[in-house]
C-alpha positions as CSV (number, residue, x, y, z in Angstrom):
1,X,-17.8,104.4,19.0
2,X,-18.9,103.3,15.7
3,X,-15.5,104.7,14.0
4,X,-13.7,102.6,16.3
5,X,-15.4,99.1,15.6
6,X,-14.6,100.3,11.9
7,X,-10.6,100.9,12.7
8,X,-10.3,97.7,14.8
9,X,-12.3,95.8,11.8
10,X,-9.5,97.1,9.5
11,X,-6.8,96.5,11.1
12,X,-8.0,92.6,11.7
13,X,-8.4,92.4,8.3
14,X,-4.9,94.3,7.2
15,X,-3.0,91.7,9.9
16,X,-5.0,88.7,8.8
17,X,-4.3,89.4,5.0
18,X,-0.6,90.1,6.0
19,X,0.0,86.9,8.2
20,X,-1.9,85.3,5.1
21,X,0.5,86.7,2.1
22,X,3.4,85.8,3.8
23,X,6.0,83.3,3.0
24,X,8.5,83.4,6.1
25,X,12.6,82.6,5.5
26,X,13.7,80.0,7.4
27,X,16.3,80.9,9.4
28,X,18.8,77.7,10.1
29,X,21.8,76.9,12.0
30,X,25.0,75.1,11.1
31,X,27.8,75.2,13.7
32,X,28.7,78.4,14.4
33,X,26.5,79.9,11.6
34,X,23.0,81.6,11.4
35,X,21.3,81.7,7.7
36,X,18.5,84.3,8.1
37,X,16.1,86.2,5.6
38,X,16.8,83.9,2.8
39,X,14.3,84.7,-0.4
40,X,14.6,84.1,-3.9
41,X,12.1,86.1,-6.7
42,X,9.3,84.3,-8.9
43,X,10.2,83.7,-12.1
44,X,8.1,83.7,-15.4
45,X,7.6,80.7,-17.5
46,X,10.5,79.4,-19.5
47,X,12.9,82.0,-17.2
48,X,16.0,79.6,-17.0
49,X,17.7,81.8,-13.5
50,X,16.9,83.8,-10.6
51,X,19.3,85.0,-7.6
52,X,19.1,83.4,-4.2
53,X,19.8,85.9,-1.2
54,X,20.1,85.4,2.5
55,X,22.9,86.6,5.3
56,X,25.2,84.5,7.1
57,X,26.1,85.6,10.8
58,X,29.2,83.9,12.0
59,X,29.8,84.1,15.4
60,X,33.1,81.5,14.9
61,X,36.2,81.5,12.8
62,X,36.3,82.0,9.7
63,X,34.1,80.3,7.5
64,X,33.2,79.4,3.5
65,X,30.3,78.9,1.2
66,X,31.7,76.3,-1.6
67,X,28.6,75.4,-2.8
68,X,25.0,75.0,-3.1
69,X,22.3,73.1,-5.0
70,X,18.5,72.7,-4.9
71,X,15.9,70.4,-6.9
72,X,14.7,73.7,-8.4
73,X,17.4,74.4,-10.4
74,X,20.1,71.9,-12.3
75,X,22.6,73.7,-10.7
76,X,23.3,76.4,-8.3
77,X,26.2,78.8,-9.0
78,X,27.8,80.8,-6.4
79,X,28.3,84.7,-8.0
80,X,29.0,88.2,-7.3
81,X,28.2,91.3,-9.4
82,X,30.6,94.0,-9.4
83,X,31.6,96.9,-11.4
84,X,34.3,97.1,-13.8
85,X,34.8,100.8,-15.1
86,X,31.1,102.2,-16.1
87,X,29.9,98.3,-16.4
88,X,28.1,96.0,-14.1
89,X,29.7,92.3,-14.7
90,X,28.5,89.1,-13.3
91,X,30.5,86.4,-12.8
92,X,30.9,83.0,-11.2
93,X,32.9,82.8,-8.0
94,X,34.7,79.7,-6.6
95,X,33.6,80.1,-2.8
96,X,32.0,83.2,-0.8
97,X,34.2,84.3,2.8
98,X,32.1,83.9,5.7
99,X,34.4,86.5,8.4
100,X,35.1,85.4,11.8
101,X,32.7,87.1,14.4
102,X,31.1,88.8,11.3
103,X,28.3,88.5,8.4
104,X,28.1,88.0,4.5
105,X,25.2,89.3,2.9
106,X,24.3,88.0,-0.7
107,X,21.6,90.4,-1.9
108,X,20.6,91.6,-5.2
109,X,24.0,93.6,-6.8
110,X,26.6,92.0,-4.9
111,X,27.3,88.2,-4.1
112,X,24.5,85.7,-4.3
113,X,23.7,82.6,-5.4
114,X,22.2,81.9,-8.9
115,X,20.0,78.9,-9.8
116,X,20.7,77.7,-13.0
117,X,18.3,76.0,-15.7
118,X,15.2,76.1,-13.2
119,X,13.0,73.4,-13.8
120,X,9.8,75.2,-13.0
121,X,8.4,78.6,-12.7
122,X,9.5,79.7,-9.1
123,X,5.7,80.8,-8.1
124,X,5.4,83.5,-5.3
125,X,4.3,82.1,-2.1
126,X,5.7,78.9,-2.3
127,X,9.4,77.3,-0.7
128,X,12.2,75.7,-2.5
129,X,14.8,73.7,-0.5
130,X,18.5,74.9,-1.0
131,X,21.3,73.0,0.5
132,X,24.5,75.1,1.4
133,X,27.5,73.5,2.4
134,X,30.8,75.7,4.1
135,X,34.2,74.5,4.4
136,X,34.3,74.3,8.2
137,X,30.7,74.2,9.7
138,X,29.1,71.9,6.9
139,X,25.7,71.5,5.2
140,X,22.5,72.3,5.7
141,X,19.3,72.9,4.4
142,X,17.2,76.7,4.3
143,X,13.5,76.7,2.8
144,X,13.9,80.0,0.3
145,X,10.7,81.4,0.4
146,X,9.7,82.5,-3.0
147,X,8.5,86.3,-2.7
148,X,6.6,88.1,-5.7
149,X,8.9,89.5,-8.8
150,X,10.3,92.8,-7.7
151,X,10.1,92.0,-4.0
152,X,13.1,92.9,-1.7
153,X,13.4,91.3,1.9
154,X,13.0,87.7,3.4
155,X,9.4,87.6,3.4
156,X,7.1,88.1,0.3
157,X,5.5,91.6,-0.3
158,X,2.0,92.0,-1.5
């Protein structure tokens, strides 16, 4: 009896530290599209960029991301990592394809988005605002949640 008030004492406090230490994505809906498990990374003091990750489900034709910004950042650039011979480049990519009936998912080593000259440390726990506008469906606004350095995923890892 005893070892069982202990476990169910645990496990209160494991869920309670877990609901607590988590910064949920908010998922958000433009037209035909679903922005889910969007996160960005902390950043240290005087770090001047960070990725932005999230996937876009599009259950319409097809679709795409021209652009994004964000008050956190003087700009936000649109990029994709890819390798070129033994090399992993980064560049700067004009828009991002959004398939018909499909997904895009910008996560770390493949396309994401890149806030540029951030004006603050990104601090884990916290939300920044991102606006994304797509060619067809239009703009809207997803709260990033800001998950500890290292972290994968849309919600912040302790």
């Amino acid at each position: 009896m005893k070892s069982n008030t202990l476990l169910k004492a645990l496990l209160v406090s494991v869920v309670g530290f877990g609901v607590a230490g988590l910064a949920q994505a908010q998922n958000a809906k433009v037209g035909p599209l679903q922005i889910e498990n969007a996160y960005t990374r902390a950043t240290v003091p005087g770090q001047m960029a960070a990725g932005g990750f999230m996937k876009v489900e599009n259950k319409g034709v097809v679709d795409l991301l021209v652009s994004a910004s964000s008050p956190a950042a003087g700009e936000v650039q649109l990029h994709e990592m890819a390798m070129e011979g033994n090399v992993m480049k980064m560049r700067q990519v004009k828009d991002i394809p959004v398939p018909a009936g499909g997904a895009v998912e910008l996560k770390p080593g493949g396309m994401h988005l890149m806030f540029m000259n951030i004006k603050a440390p990104l601090v884990a726990g916290e939300t920044i605002p991102v606006k994304l506008k797509f060619a067809k469906a239009g703009e809207v606004e997803v709260k990033f949640p800001v998950n500890a350095m290292g972290a994968q995923g849309g919600a912040m890892k302790r």
